[in-house]
FIROLUM-357188 format. One line per 10 residues: number of its first residue (from 1); for each residue x, y, z of N, C-alpha, C, O. Coordinates in steps of 0.02 Angstrom, whole numbers, plus 50000, padded with zeros to 5 digits. Layout:
NUM) X,Y,Z,X,Y,Z,X,Y,Z,X,Y,Z | ...
END
This chain:
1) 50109,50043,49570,50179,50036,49555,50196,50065,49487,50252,50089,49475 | 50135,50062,49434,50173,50069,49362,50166,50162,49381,50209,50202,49364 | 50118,50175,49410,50115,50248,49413,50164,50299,49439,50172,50357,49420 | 50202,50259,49495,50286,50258,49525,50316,50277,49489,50331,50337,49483 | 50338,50222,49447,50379,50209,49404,50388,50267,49346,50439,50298,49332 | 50330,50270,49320,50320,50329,49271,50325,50394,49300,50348,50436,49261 | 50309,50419,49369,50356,50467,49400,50409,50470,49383,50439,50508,49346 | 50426,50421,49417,50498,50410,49431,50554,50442,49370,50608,50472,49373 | 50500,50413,49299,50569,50431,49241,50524,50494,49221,50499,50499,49166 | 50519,50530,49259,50492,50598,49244,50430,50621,49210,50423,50679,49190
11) 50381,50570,49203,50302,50591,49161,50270,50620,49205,50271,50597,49262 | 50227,50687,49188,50193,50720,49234,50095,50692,49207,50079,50670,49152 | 50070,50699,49239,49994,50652,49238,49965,50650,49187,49922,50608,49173 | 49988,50704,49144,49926,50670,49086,49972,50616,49036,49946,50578,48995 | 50040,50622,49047,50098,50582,48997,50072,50524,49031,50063,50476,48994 | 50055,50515,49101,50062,50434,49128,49984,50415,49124,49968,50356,49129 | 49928,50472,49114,49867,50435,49106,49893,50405,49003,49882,50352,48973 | 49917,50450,48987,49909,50423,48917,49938,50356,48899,49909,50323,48856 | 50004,50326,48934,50045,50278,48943,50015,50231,48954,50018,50181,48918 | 49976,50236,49014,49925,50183,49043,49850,50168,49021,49814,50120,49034
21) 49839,50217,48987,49760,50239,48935,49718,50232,48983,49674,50190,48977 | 49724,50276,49045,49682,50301,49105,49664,50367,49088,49698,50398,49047 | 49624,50386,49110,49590,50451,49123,49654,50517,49178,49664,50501,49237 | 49679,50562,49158,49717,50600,49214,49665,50597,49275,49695,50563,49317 | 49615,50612,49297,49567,50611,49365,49608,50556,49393,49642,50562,49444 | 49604,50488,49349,49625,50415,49407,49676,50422,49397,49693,50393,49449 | 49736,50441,49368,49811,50463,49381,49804,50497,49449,49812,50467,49502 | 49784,50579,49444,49775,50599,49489,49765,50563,49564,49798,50582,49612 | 49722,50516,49568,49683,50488,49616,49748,50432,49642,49747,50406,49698 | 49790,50422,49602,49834,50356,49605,49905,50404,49642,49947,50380,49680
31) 49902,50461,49622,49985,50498,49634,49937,50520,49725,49970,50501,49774 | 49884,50548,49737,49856,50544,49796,49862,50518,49874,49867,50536,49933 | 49858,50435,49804,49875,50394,49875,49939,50367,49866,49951,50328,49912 | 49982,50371,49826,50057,50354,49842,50084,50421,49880,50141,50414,49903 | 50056,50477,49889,50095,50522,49910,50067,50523,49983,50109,50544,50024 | 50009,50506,50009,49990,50492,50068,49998,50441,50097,49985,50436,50157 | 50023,50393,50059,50045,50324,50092,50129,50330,50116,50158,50294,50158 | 50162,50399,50067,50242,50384,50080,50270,50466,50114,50330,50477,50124 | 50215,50516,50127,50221,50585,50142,50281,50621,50131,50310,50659,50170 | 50300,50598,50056,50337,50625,50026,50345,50725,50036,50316,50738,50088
41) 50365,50773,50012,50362,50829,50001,50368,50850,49924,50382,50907,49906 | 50358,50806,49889,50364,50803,49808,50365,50752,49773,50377,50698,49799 | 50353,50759,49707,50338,50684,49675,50428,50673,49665,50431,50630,49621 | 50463,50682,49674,50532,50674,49656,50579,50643,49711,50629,50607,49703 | 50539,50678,49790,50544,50624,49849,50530,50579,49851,50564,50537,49880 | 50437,50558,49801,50408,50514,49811,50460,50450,49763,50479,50394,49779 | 50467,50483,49712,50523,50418,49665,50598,50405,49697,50628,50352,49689 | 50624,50459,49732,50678,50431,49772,50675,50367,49824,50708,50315,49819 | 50633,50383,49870,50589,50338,49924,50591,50259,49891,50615,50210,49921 | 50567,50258,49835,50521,50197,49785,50612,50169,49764,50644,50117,49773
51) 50620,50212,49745,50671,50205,49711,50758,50154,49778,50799,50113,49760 | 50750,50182,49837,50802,50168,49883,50752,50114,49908,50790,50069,49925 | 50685,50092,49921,50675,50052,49941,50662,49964,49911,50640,49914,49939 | 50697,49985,49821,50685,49934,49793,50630,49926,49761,50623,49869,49740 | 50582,49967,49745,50513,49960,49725,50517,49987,49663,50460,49986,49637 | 50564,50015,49621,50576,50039,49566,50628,50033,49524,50676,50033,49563 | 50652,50029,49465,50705,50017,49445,50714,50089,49397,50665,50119,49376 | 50775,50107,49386,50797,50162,49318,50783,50115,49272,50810,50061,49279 | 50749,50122,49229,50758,50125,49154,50815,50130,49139,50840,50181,49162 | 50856,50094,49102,50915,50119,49051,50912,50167,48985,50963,50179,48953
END
């Protein structure tokens, strides 16, 4: 979810491994299976999706 989320407000993998103080590989490994779990066509589908189904909020 936090990895969503940080999509969502636009961090590309190494901004959200650094956020989370993960390694980019397990970012990588995490955007993987949210994108195979929701067969998005982009990470920007994938935060829309998250986003209309309630699973995400905008940041203000």
């Amino acid at each position: 979810m936090e990895v969503l989320q940080l999509i969502a407000n636009g961090l590309g993998n190494s901004e959200i491994a650094e956020a989370l103080v993960i390694m980019v590989k397990t970012v990588r490994a995490h955007v993987s299976n949210i994108l195979s779990k929701l067969h998005p066509k982009d990470y920007t589908q994938a935060a829309v999706y998250a986003w209309r189904a309630g699973v995400i909020q905008r940041k203000a």
